[in-house]
Every structure is written in C-alpha cells, then in structure tokens.
C-alpha positions as CSV (number, residue, x, y, z in Angstrom):
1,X,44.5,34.9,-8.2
2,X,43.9,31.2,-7.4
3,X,41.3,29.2,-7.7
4,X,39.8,26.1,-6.0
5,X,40.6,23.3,-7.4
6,X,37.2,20.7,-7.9
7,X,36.3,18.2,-5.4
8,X,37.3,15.0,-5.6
9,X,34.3,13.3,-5.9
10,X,32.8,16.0,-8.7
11,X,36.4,15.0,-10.5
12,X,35.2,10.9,-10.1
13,X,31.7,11.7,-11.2
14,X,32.9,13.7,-14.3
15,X,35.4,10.5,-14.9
16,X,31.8,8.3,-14.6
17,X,30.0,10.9,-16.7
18,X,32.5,10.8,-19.8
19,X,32.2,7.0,-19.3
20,X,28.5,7.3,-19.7
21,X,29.1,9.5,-22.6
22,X,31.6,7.5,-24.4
23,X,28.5,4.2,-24.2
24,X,31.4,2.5,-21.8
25,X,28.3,1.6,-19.2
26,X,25.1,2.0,-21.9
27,X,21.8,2.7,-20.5
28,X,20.1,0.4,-18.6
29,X,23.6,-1.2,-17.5
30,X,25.1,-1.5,-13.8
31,X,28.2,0.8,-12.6
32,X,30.6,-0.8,-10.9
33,X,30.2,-1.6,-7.6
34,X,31.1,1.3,-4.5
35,X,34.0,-1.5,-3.7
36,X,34.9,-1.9,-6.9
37,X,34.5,2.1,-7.5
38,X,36.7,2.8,-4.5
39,X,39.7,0.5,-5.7
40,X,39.6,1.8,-9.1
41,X,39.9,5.3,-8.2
42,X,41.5,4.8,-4.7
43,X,39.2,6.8,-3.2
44,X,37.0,6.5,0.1
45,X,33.7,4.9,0.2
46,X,31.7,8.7,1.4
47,X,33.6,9.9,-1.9
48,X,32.3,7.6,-4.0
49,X,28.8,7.9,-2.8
50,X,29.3,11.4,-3.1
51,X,30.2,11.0,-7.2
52,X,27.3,8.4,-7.0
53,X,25.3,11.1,-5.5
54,X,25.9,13.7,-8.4
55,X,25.1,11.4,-10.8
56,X,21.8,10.9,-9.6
57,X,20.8,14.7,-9.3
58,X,21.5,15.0,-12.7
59,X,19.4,11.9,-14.0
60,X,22.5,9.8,-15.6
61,X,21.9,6.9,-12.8
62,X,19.9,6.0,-10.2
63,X,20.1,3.6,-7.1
64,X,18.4,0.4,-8.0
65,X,17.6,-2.1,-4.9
66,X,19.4,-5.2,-4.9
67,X,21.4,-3.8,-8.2
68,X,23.5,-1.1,-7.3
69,X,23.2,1.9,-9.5
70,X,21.9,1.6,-13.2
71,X,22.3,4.0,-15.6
72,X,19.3,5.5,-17.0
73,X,17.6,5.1,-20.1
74,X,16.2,8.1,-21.9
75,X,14.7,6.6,-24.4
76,X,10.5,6.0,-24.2
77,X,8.6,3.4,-25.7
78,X,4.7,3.6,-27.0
79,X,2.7,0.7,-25.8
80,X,-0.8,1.0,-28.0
81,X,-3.7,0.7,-26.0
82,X,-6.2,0.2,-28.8
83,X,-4.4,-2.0,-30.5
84,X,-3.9,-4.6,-27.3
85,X,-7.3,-6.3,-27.9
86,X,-6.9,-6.9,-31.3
87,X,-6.5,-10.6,-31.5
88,X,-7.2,-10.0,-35.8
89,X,-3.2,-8.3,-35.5
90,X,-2.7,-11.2,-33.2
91,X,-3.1,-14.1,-35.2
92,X,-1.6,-12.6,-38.6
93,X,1.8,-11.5,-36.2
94,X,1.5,-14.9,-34.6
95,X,2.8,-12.9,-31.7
96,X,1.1,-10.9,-28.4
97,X,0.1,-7.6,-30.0
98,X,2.6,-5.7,-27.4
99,X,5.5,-8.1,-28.5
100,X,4.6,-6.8,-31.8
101,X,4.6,-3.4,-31.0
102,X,7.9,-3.9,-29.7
103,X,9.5,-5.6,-32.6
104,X,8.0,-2.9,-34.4
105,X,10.1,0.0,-32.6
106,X,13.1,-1.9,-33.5
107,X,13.1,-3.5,-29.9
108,X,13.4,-6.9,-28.0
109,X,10.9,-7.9,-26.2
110,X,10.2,-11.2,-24.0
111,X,7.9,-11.9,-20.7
112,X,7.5,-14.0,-17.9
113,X,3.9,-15.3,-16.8
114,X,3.0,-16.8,-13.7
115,X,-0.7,-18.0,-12.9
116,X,-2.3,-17.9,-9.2
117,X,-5.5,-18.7,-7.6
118,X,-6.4,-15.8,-5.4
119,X,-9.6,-13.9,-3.2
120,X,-10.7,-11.2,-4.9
121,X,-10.5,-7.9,-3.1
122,X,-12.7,-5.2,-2.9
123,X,-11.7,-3.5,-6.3
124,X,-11.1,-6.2,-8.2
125,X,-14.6,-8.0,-6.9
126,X,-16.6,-4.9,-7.9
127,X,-15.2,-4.6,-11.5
128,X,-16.2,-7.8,-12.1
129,X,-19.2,-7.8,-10.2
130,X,-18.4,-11.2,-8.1
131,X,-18.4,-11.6,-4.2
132,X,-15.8,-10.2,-2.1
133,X,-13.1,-13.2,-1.6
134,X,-14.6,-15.0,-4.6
135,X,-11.6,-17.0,-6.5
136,X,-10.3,-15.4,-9.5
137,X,-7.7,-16.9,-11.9
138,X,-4.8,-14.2,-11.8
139,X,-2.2,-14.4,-14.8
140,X,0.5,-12.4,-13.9
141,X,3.4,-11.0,-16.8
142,X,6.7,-9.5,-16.2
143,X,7.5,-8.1,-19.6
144,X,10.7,-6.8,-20.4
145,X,12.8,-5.0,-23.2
146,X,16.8,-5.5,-24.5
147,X,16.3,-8.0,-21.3
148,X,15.4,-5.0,-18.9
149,X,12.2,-4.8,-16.8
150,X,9.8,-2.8,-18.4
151,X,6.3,-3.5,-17.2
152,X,3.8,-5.7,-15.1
153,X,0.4,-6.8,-16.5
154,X,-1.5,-8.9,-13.8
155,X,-5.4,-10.2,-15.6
156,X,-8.2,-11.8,-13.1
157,X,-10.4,-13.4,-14.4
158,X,-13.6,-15.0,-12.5
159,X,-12.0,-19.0,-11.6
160,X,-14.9,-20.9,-12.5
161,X,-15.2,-19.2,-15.9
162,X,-11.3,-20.3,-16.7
163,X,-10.3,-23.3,-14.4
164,X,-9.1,-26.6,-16.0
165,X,-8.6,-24.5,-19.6
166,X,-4.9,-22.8,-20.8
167,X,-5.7,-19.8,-19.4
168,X,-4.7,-21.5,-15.9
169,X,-1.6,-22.2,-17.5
170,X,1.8,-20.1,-16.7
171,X,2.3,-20.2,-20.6
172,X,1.4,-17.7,-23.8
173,X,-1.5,-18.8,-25.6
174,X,-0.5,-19.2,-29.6
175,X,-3.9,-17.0,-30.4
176,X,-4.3,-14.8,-27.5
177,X,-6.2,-14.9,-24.6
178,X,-9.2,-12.7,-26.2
179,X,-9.5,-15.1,-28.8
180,X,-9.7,-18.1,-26.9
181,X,-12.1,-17.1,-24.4
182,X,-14.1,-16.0,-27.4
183,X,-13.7,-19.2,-29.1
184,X,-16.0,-20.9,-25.4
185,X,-18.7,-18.5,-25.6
186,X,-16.9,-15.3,-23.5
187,X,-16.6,-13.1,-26.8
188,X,-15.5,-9.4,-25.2
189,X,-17.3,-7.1,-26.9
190,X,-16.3,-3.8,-25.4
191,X,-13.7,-2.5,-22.9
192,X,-13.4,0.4,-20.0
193,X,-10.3,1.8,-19.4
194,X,-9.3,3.9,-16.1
195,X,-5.5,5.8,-16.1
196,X,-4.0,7.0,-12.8
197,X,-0.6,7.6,-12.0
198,X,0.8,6.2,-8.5
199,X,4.1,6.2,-6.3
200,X,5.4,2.2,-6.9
201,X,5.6,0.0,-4.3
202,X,8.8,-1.0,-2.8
203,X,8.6,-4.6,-4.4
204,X,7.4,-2.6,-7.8
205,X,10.4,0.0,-7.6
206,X,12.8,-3.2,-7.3
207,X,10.9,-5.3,-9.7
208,X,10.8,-3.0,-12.5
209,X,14.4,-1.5,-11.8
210,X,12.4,2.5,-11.2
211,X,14.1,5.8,-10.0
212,X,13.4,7.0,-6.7
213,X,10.3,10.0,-7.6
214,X,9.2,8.2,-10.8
215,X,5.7,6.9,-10.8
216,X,3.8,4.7,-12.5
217,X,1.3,4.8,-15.2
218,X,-1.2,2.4,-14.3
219,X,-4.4,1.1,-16.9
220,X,-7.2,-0.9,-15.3
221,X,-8.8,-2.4,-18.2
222,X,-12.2,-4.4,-17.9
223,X,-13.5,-6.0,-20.6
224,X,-17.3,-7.3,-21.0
225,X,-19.3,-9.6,-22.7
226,X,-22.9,-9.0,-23.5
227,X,-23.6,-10.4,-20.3
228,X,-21.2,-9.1,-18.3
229,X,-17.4,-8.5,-17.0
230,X,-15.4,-11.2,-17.1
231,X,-11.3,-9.8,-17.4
232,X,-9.7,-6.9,-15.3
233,X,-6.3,-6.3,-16.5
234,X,-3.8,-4.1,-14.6
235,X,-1.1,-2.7,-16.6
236,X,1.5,-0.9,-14.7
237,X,4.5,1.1,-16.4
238,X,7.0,3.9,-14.9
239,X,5.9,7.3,-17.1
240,X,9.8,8.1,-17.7
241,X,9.9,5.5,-20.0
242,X,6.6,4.3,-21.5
243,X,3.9,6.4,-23.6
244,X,0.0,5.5,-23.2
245,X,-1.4,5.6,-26.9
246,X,-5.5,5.3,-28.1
247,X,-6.3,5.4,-31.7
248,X,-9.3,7.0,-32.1
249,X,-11.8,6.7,-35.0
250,X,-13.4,10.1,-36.4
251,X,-17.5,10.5,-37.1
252,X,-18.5,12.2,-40.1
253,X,-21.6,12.9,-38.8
C-alpha cells in the first residue's frame, strides 16, 4: 500500500515551523521575504504563499502590512490600570508608571510622543464637556516593547488649559503629566474608565504590527478636577497580547 507523499508547501511550512521552534526567527521577528523564501527553497511564489498560508491558520505568523510576515508572540503583558495615575510611584521610579511596569515584567520598554492641535469631535467634546470643534491639545504615544509596537495612548486635553506649558511639548515630562497639571491648580481628583473591544483600523493594524481578526482593547479614561473634566485619555492595545488590570481596595464595613 502506498501512500501520498506531503505537499510541497506543508513540507516548506514544517521546514519554517522547526525554524520557529528552534528560536531561528524569535517572536516578534520578520520571515524572509516570499522572494527570498522562493530562492532558498526553489520553490514557486503560490507555494510559498501556500506554506505562508499554513502558518497563519495555525497562529505561528501572521501577515503584517508593509512588513511581510512576523512571527507571533505568545507571550501577554499586564498593563495596571490603577496604578497609571499614580504620580507618588512616579516620582520615586523617576520613570512613567507603565515604563515601570514594564521594567518590572523583566521587559524593555520605550515610546514615541507627538503633540497636535486639533477640533474636538463629538466624543471627545462631550467627555470633556467643551464645544464641538473646540481646540484641544492632543499628546499622542506610540509605546513599544523589546523595540516592537505594543500600544497607542492619545490624551486631549482642553488647549487653553495647557497651551504655552510642557504639556504642548512632544517630550516626557520628568514628574508626569498628573503631577504637573496638579502642581497649576488642575489637581485630578478622580477618574472614569469605559472598556470596549473594537476591530483596528487599517492604519492601527499596520501601526501596532496586529493579526488579521485580533481586536483591540480600548480604555477611555477621563479624569476630573473638582470642577470639572479636563484629560480624556485613549489607550488602545490588541487583547492577544495585553491584560487590563484594576486593583481594588476591600471595605470592612
């Protein structure tokens, strides 16, 4: 009796797979190209995609706009929600708390931050309770891990409450954000979160390097004064590699 011998391209995607296994592409790293793919195994380009395709029903890669196909990380990271305000951790870390956090899961973490002046739309107006297509100060932070895109945190803020101070500056402020907006009268005194999960943009899915199907976790964050909102902060994260955390106190009464 004879049997069938295995398709070429399931023969290239176990070659890829033990590859994968072996840490010869380690997660979060780009195979070879298809061109490159097809020389080293002389195969055709509709093999290799096929090989490719494999792969990528059995989660070990995934196509990546603009990068080929990266090879997935299984590994999830907690980012503490409670613990993001605390400017207290702040200053005694001399770091962001969520650098910190980070560090602390044995980690390498670094950001890029961008500052624009922008019309607030409907959403953002009502959370903080300004006029639709009223200027708001929007600091914007790419935040990545081992040097891979990780998350997006974008924080209006009403203009004429942070214009002409460092907040309006693309740059990380040595005692946070909180504390400094505290430190001119805007103490925050208390915060609302809301959690949904949504399908990413294309410009996200590229951005953040995010399997086709995955979502992301998004926290909208407002944070008041006594007086009033004066910070929404959008935190957006895929769910396959990020775990939402809150600390809560117990009552004894």
């Amino acid at each position: 009796m004879t049997t069938r011998s295995e398709p070429l391209y399931s023969q290239l995607a176990a070659s890829l797979r033990a590859k994968i296994d072996a840490g010869d592409y380690p997660p979060g790293s780009k195979l070879p190209s298809e061109r490159k793919l097809m020389e080293q195994y002389n195969a055709s380009r509709n093999t290799i995609r096929n090989s490719l395709r494999q792969l990528v029903a059995e989660g070990l890669v995934f196509p990546s706009q603009g990068q080929g196909y990266l090879v997935h990380r299984p590994d999830v990271l907690v980012y503490n929600a409670s613990r993001s305000e605390d400017h207290n951790r702040r200053l005694s870390a001399g770091v962001d708390a969520w650098v910190q956090d980070i560090r602390e899961q044995d980690r390498t973490p670094s950001q890029t931050i961008s500052v624009s002046i922008e019309k607030a739309k409907r959403d953002i107006a009502q959370r903080l309770h300004v006029e639709l297509d009223a200027l708001v100060l929007v600091r914007r932070r790419l935040r990545f891990v081992d040097d891979q895109p990780w998350s997006t945190e974008d924080s209006y803020y009403p203009h004429g409450l942070v214009k002409d101070t460092p907040v309006a500056e693309p740059a990380d402020i040595p005692e946070g954000v909180i504390a400094y907006m505290a430190s001119i009268g805007h103490a925050q005194v208390r915060y609302v979160d809301d959690v949904t999960a949504v399908m990413p943009t294309p410009k996200q899915a590229d951005e953040l390097a995010i399997e086709a199907g995955v979502p992301l976790l998004v926290r909208t964050r407002v944070g008041y004064t006594e007086t009033g909102p004066v910070r929404v902060t959008i935190t957006a994260m895929p769910v396959d590699r990020n775990v939402l955390r809150y600390e809560l106190g117990t009552s004894n009464a």
